[in-house]
FIFI-949350 format. One record per residue: residue in three letters; x, y, z of N, C-alpha, C in turn. Coordinates in steps of 0.1 Angstrom, whole numbers, plus 5000, padded with zeros to 4 digits. Last residue first. Example, Ala and Ser with C-alpha at 12.3 -4.5 7.8 and 13.67 -1.06 7.14 Angstrom:
<selos>
SER512849785071513749895071512950005079ALA513249435078512349555078513249675078
</selos>
This chain:
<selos>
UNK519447965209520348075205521647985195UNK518347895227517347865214518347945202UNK519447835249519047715244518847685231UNK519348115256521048035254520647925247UNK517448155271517248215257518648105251UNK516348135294516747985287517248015273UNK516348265326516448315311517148205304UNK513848365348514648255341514248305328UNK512748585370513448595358513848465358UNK511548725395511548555394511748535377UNK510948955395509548925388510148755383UNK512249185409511249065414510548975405UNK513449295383513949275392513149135400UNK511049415376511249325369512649245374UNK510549605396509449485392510049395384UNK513049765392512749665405511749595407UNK512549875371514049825374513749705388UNK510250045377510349935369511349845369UNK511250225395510150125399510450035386UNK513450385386513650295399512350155397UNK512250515362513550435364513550315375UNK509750645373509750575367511050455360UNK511650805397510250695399510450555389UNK512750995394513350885397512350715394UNK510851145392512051165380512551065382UNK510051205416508951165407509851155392UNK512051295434511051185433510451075420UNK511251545422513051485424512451345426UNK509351665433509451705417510951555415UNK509551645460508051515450508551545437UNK511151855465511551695469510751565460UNK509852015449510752055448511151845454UNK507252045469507452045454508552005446UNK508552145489507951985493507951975475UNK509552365487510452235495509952085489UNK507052475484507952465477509252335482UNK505752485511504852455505506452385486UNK507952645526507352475528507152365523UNK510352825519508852815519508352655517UNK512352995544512352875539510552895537UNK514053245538513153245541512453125534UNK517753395539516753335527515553225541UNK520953345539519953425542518653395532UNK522653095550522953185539521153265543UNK524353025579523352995571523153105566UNK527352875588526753005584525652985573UNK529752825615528452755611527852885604UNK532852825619531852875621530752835613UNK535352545621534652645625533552705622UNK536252225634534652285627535552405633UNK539452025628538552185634537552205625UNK540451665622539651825620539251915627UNK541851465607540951505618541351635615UNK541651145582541451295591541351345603UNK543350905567542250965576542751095582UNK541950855529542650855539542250875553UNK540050815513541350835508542450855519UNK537850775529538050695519539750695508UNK538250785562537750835551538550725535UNK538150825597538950705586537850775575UNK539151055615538251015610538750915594UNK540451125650540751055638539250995628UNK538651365664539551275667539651215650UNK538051685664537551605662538551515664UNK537952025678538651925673537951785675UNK535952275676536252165681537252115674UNK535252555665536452515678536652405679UNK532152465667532652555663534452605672UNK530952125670530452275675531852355672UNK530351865646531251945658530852055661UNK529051795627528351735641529151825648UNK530051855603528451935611528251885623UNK532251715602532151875603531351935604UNK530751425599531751495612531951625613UNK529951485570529151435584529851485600UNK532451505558531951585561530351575571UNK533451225561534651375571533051485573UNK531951085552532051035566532851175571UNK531951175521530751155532531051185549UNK533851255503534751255515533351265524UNK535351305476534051285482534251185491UNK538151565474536951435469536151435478UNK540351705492540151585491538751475482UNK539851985492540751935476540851765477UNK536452005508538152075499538652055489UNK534851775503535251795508536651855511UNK532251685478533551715474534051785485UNK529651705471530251625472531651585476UNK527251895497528251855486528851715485UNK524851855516524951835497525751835490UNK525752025533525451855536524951775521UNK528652235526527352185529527151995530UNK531452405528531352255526529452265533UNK533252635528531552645525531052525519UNK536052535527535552635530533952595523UNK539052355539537852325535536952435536UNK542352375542541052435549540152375537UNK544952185561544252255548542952305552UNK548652155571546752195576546352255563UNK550651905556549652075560548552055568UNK552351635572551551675563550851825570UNK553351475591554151555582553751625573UNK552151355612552051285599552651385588UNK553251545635553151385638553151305624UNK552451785623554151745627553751605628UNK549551775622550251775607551851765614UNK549151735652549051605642549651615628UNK549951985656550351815663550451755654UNK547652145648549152175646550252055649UNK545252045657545952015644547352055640UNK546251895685545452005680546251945667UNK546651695704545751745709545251885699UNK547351325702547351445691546251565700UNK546351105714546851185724547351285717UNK547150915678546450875700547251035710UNK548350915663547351045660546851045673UNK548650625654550050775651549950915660UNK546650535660547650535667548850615667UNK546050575629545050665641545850635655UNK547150475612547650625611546550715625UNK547250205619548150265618548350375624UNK544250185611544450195626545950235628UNK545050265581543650345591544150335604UNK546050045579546850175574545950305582UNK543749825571544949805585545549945586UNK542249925554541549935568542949985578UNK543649965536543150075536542950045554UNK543849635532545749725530545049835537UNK541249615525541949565539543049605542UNK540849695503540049755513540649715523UNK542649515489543249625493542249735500UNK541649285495543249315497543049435496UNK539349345480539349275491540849315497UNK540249335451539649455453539749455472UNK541549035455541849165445541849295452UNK539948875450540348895462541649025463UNK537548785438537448925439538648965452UNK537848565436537748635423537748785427UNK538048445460539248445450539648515441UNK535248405461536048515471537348545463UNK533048425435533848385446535048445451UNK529848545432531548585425532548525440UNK527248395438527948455439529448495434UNK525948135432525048245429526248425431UNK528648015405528048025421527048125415UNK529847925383528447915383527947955393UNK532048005360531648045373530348005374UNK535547955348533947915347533047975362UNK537848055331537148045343535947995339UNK539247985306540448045317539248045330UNK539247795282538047865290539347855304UNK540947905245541047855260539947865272UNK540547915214540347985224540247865239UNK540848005182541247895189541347955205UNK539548115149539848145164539948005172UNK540048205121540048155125540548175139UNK539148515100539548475113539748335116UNK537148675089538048615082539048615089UNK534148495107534648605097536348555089UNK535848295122534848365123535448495117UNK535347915134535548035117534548165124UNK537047795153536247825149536047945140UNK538447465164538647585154537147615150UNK538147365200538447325182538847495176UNK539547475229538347455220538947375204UNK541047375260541047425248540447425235UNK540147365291540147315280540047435264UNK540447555318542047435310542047395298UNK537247405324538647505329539747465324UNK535347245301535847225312537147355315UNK532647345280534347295283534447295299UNK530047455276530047315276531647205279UNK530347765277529447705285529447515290UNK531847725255532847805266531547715281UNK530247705237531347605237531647635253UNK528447935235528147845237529047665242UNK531148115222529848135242529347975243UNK531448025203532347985211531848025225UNK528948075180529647925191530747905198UNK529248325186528348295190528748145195UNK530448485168531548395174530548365186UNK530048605137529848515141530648445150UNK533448815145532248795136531648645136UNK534648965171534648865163533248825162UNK534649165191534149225177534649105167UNK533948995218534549075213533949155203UNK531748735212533048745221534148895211UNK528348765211529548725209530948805212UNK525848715230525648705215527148655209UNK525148595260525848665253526148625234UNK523548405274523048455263524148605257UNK525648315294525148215282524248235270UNK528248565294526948475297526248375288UNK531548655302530348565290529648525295UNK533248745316531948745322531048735307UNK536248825297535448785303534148835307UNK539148755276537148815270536848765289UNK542548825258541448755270539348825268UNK544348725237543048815240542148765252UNK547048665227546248635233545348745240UNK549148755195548348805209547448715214UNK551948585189550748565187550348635199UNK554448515187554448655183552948645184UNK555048235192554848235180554948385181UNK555548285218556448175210555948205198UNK552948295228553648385227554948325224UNK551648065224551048195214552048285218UNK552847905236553247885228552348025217UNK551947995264553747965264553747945244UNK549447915260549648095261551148065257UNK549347625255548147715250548947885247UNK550147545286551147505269550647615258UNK548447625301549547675301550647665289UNK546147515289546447655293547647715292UNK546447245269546547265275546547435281UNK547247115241546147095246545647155262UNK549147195216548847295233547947245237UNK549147055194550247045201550247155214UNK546347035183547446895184548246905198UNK546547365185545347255186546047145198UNK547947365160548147415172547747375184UNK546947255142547447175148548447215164UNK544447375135544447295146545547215148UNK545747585125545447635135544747505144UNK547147485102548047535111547147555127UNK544847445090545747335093546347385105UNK544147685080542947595090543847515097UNK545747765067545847805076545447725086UNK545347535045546747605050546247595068UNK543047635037543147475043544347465048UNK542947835028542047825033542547735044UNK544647795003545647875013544447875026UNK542747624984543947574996544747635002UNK540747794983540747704987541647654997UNK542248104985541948014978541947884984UNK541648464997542348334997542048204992UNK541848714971540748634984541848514982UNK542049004953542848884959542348854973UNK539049094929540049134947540849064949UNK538949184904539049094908539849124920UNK537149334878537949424886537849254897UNK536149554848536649384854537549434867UNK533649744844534549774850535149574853UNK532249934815532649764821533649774829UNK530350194812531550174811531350074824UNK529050514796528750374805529650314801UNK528550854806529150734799528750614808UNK527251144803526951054806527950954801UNK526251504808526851414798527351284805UNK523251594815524551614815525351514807UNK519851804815520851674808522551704810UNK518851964843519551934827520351844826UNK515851764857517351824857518251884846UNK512751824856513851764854515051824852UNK509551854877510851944872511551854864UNK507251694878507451834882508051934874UNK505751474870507151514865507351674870UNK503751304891503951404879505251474882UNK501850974900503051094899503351204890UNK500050794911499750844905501150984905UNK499450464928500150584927500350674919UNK497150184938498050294928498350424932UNK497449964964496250024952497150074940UNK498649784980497049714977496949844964UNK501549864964500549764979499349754973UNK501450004939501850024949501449964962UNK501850074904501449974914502249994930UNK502150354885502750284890501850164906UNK501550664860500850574876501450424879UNK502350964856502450784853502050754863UNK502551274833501951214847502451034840UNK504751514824503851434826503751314835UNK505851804833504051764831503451624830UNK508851754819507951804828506251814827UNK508951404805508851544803508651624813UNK510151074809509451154803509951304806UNK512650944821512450934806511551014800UNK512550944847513450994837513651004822UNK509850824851510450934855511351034845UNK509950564842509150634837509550794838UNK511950434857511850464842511050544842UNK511250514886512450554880512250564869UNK509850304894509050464892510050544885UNK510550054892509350074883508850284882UNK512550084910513150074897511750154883UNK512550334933512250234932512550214912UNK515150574944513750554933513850424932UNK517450694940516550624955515550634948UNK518950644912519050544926518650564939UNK518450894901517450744895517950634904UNK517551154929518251074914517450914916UNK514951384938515351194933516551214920UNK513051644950513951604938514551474943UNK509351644962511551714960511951624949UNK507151604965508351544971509551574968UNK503951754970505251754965506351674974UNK501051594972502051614979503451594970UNK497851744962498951684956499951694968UNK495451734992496151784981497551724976UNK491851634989493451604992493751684985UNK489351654977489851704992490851734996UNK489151274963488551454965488751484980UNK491851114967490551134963490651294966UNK494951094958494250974953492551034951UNK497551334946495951314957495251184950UNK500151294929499051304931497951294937UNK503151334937502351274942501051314942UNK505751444921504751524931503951414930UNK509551524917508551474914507051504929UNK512151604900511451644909510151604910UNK515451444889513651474887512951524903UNK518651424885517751404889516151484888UNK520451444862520851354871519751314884UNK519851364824519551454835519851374850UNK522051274797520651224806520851344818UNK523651264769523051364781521951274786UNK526451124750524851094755525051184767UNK529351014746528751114739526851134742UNK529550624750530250764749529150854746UNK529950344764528850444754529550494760UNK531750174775530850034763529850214756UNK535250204780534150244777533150164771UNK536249944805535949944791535250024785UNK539349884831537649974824537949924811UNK540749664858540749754846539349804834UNK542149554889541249614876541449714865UNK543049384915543449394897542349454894UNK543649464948542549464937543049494920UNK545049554970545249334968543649384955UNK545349804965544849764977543949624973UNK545849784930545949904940545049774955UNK547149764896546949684911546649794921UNK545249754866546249844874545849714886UNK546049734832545349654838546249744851UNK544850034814545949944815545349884827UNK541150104793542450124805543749974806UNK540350134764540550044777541750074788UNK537650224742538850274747538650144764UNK535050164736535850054732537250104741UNK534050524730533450384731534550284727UNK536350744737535450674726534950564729UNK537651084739537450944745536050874736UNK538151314735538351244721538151094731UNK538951434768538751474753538851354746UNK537251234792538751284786538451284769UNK536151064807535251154807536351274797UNK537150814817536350794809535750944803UNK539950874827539550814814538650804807UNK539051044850540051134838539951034825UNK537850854861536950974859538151034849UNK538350584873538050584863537350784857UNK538650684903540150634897539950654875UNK536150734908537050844912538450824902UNK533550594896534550604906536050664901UNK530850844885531650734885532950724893UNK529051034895529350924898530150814897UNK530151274884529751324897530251124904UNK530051264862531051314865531551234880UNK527850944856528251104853530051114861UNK526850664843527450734853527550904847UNK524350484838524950564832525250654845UNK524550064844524150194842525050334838UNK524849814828524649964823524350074822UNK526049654846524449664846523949744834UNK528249424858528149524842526449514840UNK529949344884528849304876528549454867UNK532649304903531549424899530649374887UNK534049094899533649154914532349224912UNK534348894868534649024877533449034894UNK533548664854534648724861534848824870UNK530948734844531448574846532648554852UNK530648954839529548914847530148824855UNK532549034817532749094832531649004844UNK531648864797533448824804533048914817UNK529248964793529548764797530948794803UNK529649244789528949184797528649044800UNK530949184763531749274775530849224787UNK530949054734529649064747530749044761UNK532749114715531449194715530249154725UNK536049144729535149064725533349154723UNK539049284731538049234716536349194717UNK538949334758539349444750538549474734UNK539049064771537849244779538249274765UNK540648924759539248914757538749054756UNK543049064770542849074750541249014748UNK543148994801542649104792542349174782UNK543048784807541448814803541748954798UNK545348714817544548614804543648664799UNK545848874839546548904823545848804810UNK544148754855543748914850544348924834UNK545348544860543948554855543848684846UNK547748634872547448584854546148544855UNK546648734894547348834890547148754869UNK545648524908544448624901545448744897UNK548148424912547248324905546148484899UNK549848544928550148514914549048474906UNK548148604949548448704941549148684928UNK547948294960547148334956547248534950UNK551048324969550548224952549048254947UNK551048404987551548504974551148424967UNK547548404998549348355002549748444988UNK545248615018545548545006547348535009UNK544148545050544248605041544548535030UNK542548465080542548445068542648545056UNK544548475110544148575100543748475085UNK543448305137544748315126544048425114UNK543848405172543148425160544448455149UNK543448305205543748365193543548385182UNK542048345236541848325224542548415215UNK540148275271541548375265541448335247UNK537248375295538448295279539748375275UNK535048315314536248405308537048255299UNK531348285319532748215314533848335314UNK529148305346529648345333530848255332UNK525848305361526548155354527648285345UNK525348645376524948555369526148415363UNK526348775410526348715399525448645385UNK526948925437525948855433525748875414UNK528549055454528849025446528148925437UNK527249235474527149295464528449235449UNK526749045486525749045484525949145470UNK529149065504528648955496527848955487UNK530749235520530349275511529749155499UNK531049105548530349225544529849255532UNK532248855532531148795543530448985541UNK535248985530533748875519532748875523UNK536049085550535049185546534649115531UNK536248795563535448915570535149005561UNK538248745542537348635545536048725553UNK540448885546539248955538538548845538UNK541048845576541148965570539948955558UNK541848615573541048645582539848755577UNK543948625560543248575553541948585559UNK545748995567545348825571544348755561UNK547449245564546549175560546149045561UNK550249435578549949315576548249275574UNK552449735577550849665577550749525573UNK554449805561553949855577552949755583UNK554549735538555249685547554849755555UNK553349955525552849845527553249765535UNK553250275538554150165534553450065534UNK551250565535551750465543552150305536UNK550750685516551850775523552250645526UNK548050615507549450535499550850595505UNK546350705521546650595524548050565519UNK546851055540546350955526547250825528UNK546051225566547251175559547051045549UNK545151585566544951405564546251355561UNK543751785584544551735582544451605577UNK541852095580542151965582543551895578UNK538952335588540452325593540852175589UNK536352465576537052355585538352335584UNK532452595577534452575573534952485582UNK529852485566530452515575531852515566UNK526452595557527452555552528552595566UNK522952575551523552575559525552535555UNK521352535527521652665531522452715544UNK520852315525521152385512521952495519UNK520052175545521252115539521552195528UNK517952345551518652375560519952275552UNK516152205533516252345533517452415541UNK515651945539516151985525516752155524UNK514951925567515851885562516551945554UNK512652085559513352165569514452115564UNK511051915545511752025539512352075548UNK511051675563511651695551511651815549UNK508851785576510151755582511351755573UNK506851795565507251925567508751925574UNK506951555538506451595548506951735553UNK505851425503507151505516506551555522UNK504551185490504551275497505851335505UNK503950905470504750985474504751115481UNK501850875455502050825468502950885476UNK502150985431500651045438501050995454UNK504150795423504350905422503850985431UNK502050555419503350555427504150665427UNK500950635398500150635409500950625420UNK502350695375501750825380500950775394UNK503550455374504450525373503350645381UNK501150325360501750305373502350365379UNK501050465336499550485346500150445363UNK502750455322502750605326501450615337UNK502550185319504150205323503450325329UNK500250185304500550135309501550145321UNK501750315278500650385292499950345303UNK503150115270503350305274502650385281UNK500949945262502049885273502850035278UNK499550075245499150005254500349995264UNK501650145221500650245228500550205246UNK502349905216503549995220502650085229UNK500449785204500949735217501549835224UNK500549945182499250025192499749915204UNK502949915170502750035177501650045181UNK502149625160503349655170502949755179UNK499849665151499949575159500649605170UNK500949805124499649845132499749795149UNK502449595112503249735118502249795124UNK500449375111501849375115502449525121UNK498849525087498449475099499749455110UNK501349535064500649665070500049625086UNK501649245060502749385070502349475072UNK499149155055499349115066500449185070UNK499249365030498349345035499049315050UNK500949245018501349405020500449415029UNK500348995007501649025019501849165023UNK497949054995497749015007499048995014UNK499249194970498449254980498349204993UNK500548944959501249054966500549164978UNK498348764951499248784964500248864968UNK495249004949496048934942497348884955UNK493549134964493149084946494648964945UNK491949144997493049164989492649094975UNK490149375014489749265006491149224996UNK490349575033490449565021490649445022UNK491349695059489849615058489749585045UNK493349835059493549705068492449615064UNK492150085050493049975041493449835046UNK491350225077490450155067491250065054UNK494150285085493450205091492850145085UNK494250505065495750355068495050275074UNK492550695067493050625056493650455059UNK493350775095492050665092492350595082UNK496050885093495750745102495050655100UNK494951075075495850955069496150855073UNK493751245091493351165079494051025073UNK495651365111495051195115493951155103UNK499051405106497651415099496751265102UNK501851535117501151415121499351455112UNK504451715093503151685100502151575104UNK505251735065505851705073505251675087UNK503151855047504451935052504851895064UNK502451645035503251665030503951805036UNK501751445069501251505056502651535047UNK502051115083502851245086502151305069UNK502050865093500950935093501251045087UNK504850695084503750735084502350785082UNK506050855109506350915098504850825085UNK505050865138504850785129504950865113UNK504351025162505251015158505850935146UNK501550925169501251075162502951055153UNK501850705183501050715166501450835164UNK503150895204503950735194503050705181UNK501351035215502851045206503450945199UNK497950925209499350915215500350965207UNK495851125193496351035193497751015204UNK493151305199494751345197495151225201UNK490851205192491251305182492551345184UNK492550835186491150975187491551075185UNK493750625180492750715172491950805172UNK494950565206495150495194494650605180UNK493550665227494750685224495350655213UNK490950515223491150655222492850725223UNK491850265224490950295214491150475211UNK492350255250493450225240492750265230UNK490450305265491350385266492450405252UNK488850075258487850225254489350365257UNK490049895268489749895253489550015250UNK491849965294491049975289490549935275UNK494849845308494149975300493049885292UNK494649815347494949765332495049935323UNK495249695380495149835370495349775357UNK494649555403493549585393494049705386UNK497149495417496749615421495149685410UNK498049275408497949265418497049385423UNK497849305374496749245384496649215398UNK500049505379498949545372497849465377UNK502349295380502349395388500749455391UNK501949175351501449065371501349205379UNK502449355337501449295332500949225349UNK504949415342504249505343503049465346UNK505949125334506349175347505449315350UNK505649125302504749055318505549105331UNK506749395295505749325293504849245305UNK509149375302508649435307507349445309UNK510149095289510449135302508949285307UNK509249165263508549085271509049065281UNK511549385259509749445255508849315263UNK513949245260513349315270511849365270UNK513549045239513449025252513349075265UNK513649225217512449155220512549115232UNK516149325222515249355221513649345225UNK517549095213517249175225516649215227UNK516749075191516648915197516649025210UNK518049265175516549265175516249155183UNK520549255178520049385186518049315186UNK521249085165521249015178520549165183UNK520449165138519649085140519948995157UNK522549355137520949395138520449295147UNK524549195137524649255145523149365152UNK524349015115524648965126524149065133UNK522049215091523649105097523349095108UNK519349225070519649275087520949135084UNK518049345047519249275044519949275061UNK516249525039515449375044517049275043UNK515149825050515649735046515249605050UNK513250025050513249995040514549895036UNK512750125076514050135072514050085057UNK509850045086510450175086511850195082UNK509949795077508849845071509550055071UNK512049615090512049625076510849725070UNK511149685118512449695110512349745095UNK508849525116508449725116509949755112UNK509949295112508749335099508749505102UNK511149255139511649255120511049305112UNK508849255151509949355150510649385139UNK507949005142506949105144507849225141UNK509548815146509248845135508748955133UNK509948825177511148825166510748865151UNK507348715180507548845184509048875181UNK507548445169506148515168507348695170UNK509648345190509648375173509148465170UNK508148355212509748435215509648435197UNK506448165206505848295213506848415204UNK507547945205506947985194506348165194UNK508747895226509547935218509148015209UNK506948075253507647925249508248015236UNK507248155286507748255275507748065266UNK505348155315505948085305506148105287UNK504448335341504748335329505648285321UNK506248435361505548325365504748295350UNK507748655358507048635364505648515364UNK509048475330508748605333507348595343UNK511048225318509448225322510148385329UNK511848155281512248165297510948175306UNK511347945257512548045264512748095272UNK510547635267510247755269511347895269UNK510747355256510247505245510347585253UNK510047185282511547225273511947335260UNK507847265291508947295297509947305290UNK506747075267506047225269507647305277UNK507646835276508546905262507947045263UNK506146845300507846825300508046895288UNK503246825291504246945300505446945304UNK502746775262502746765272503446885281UNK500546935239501846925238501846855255UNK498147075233498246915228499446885237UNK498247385233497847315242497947155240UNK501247555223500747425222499747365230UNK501347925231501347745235500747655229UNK501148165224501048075208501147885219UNK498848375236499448255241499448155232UNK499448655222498648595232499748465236UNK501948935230501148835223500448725229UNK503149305229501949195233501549115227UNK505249505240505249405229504049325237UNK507549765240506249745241505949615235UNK509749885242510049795252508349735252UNK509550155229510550055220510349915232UNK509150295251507850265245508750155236UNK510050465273510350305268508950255259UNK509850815256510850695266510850525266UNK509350765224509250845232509250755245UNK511650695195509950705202510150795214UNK512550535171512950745171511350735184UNK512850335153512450325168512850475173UNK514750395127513850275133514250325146UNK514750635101514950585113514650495125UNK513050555072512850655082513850575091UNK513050575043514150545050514150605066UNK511050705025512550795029512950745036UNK510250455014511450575003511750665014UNK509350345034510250275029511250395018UNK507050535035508050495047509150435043UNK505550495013505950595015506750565026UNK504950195013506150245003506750415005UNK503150185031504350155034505250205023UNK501150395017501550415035502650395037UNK500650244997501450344997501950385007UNK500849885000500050005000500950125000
</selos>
């Protein structure tokens, strides 16, 4: 239908919406009822709050995406790397989905038919329909004519089978974005009730009002950890076994792998630059004689011989002084050239011809009411093929009508360009790619590397024996897509999940790569084990022991002038430190010092305060609240405004959080 064809010519930008609405996705329940309940269990991609995701579902809604992919981008050629974005995708839109979805029936809140209906189509549509290029008129503009239009086309009766696949994608991209709708406001109905709950009290604002406007100075001394000698201090196993046990929880994990891995380069050997080097020289008294240029270049060359007509402007850069050069002639041939591992050489096949480089073209109003929509100027390559001829070939004024989804398209020649001068010209042009057997070379080499490191340690000792980098990768999960910026390297996640620690993989092709890779960890605890983090542990403990150190230094210190002689270090001042900053003088963010520089009364000295960079102690002096007349009513606005910003982030992060996640996607992957 034209709806879509008009989306597809300009290439609109996929997923341009408005906050998580890209996270919208609703389908019923494609389960198998026949099916038992073990193989039922074994389809299921994952379960979401208690919600059983099966496979057929997790497809269903892969394809779905794809289809508004391909409807708003006008492409249909998605790689690897789309097509893992779109697998994600979809998995968070049904994360949020049913986890929203249970939240919703605990507390009877849905949306409506009669809500969606009106958000969908009424007279002011949601942002996300209205955002729908689309809908959009010809000056660029959400026009809800065109919504209806689009809508009532869904009801058409299809003639033939192209219509009925334009048909079920039109339905399809309808689908997506009124889910989107639904589940967006959804999200904006909870979000606004758990918002409404929230209240600040009068206590609060005093708090909030007095941490703004209260500020103290301060006198200090520190003496920073790394002053202090490691050798001073001793750390026990005790030691961080205790602050494992404190900080446990925040080592809480998913199943990952680490790996190490090298990679042999598939390139070409010199025999393969001898070889398409006399190719080239064999073929070039054909290219030169023969009267069908387009069998030798089709049947040989990289670049295929279409006919089209290049200009100044278009043809490639190397070929422009030949082809476009006084007294140049149809048949004339360039010398055979090498440049970056590429043989090629040209054939003018037309000389001496004007064609225009682009048309300005206008879209006729299908019914009464409408007006014609101008569309600017087109060269003949963003033009569909069928609208292109016509185009270029006729006159200003005249009109052609062209098949378009379910109906017709009706265009007028607006403008045309002036004719410029034109050649067409056979380009043979052959890249140096590795050949079969320099393929089987390498491959060799790399399992017999294989053969002879079965092992970690033999594994690294001999990649660096060869000059070979080893690349380490870690916290692979089992739905991680792939290992680095190696291409297709999806089976080596999955390998990594099925080896043993030590074990060294097969050969795996990836891109123009061969990779051979070691699994250096495995982890399955619910937790990061202590080993693994004993690292970071050591040296909160190096901090602790250097703390009691530098506070026995400091025992019976009676003023700061003492203590900077005792630790050799200045007195520094800290000026107009509040209970809101971050940043305590020239020391950082320094919570615990500046907590202590409001509890002191004015003169005091403070005793040793352990801080994050070091420890302190300190003179409060004078306490000074800035002038200004606290209003309540505002305070409280002001904490519910701060709140309510947070909301929608925090709350969902934490339903779906709760919502008893198993993720099997690794299965289907």
């Amino acid at each position: 239908m034209a709806t879509l064809q008009k989306i597809r010519n300009h290439g609109v930008i996929l997923l341009v919406i408005v906050g998580l609405a890209m996270l919208a996705f609703i389908l019923g329940d494609f389960l198998n009822s026949g099916s038992s309940f073990f193989n039922r269990s074994r389809e299921n991609v994952g379960v979401i709050a208690g919600h059983n995701v099966h496979y057929t579902e997790y497809e269903a809604a892969k394809d779905q995406l794809t289809e508004v992919y391909k409807i708003e981008t006008g492409r249909s050629d998605f790689d690897e790397e789309l097509s893992s974005q779109i697998r994600n995708q979809v998995w968070q839109m049904m994360l949020m989905d049913y986890s929203l979805r249970a939240e919703g029936e605990k507390i009877g809140l849905d949306v409506t038919a009669d809500e969606l209906s009106e958000l969908c189509i009424g007279e002011h549509p949601h942002e996300i329909i209205a955002g729908r290029r689309a809908f959009y008129d010809e000056t660029g503009r959400f026009n809800r004519n065109y919504l209806v239009r689009f809508l009532a086309s869904l009801e058409q009766e299809p003639e033939t089978a192209e219509q009925a696949a334009n048909l079920k994608q039109a339905k399809t991209y309808w689908m997506y974005w009124e889910h989107a709708v639904r589940l967006t406001y959804m999200q904006e109905k909870y979000t606004t009730l758990l918002q409404s709950l929230l209240k600040a009290n009068s206590l609060d604002a005093k708090y909030a009002f007095e941490a703004r406007q209260t500020s103290v100075n301060a006198e200090y001394v520190m003496q920073p950890y790394y002053a202090v000698a490691d050798s001073l201090v001793k750390v026990s196993n005790s030691d961080i076994k205790k602050l494992y046990a404190q900080h446990k929880k925040e080592y809480k994990q998913t199943p990952n792998r680490a790996i190490a891995y090298i990679a042999f380069d598939i390139k070409p050997s010199e025999q393969d630059f001898a070889d398409t080097e006399k190719l080239m020289n064999d073929l070039q008294e054909e290219f030169k004689t023969t009267d069908d240029v387009a069998l030798v270049v089709n049947t040989n060359s990289d670049i295929m011989y279409d006919g089209r007509d290049y200009s100044e402007e278009t043809i490639p850069a190397e070929y422009k002084e030949f082809a476009f050069a006084k007294g140049a002639k149809a048949g004339d041939v360039t010398e055979l050239r090498f440049e970056n591992n590429t043989y090629s050489m040209a054939r003018l096949m037309q000389v001496g011809y004007s064609l225009p480089d682009s048309v300005c073209l206008k879209a006729i109003a299908q019914e009464e009411g409408q007006e014609d929509a101008e569309l600017g100027w087109f060269k003949a390559t963003d033009l569909n093929k069928n609208i292109a001829e016509p185009a270029f070939t006729g006159k200003r004024g005249t009109r052609f009508t062209v098949a378009q989804g379910l109906g017709e398209q009706t265009f007028e020649v607006v403008d045309i360009a002036k004719p410029t001068p034109k050649v067409k010209i056979a380009i043979l042009e052959r890249n140096v790619t590795p050949s079969s057997k320099t393929y089987s070379v390498i491959y060799n080499n790399a399992k017999q590397f294989i053969v002879n490191n079965p092992n970690e340690e033999a594994f690294r000792a001999a990649a660096v024996e060869a000059g070979m980098t080893v690349h380490p990768q870690f916290n692979l999960t089992k739905v991680t897509e792939k290992v680095a910026d190696l291409k297709a390297s999806r089976p080596i996640v999955r390998w990594a999940f099925e080896a043993k620690e030590g074990q060294v993989s097969d050969v795996f092709e990836c891109g123009n790569q061969f990779v051979v890779a070691v699994l250096t960890e495995a982890n399955d605890g619910e937790y990061r084990s202590m080993e693994s983090v004993r690292g970071e542990l050591t040296a909160e403990a190096m901090n602790n022991k250097k703390a009691e150190y530098i506070k026995k230094q400091l025992k019976g210190v009676a003023s700061l002038e003492q203590a900077a002689e005792v630790l050799g270090q200045a007195v520094q001042k800290a000026e107009n430190v509040t209970l809101n900053a971050y940043r305590f003088g020239n020391a950082g963010n320094e919570p615990a010092v500046i907590g202590t520089a409001f509890a002191l009364v004015e003169g005091e000295l403070s005793g040793p305060v352990q801080g994050r960079q070091g420890v302190f102690m300190l003179k409060a002096g004078a306490k000074t609240v800035a002038e200004g007349e606290m209003n309540v009513e505002t305070e409280k606005q002001q904490l519910a405004s701060r709140a309510a910003y947070m909301i929608p982030y925090q709350a969902i992060a934490l339903i779906q959080e709760q919502a008893d996640v198993e993720d099997n996607r690794a299965n289907f992957q």
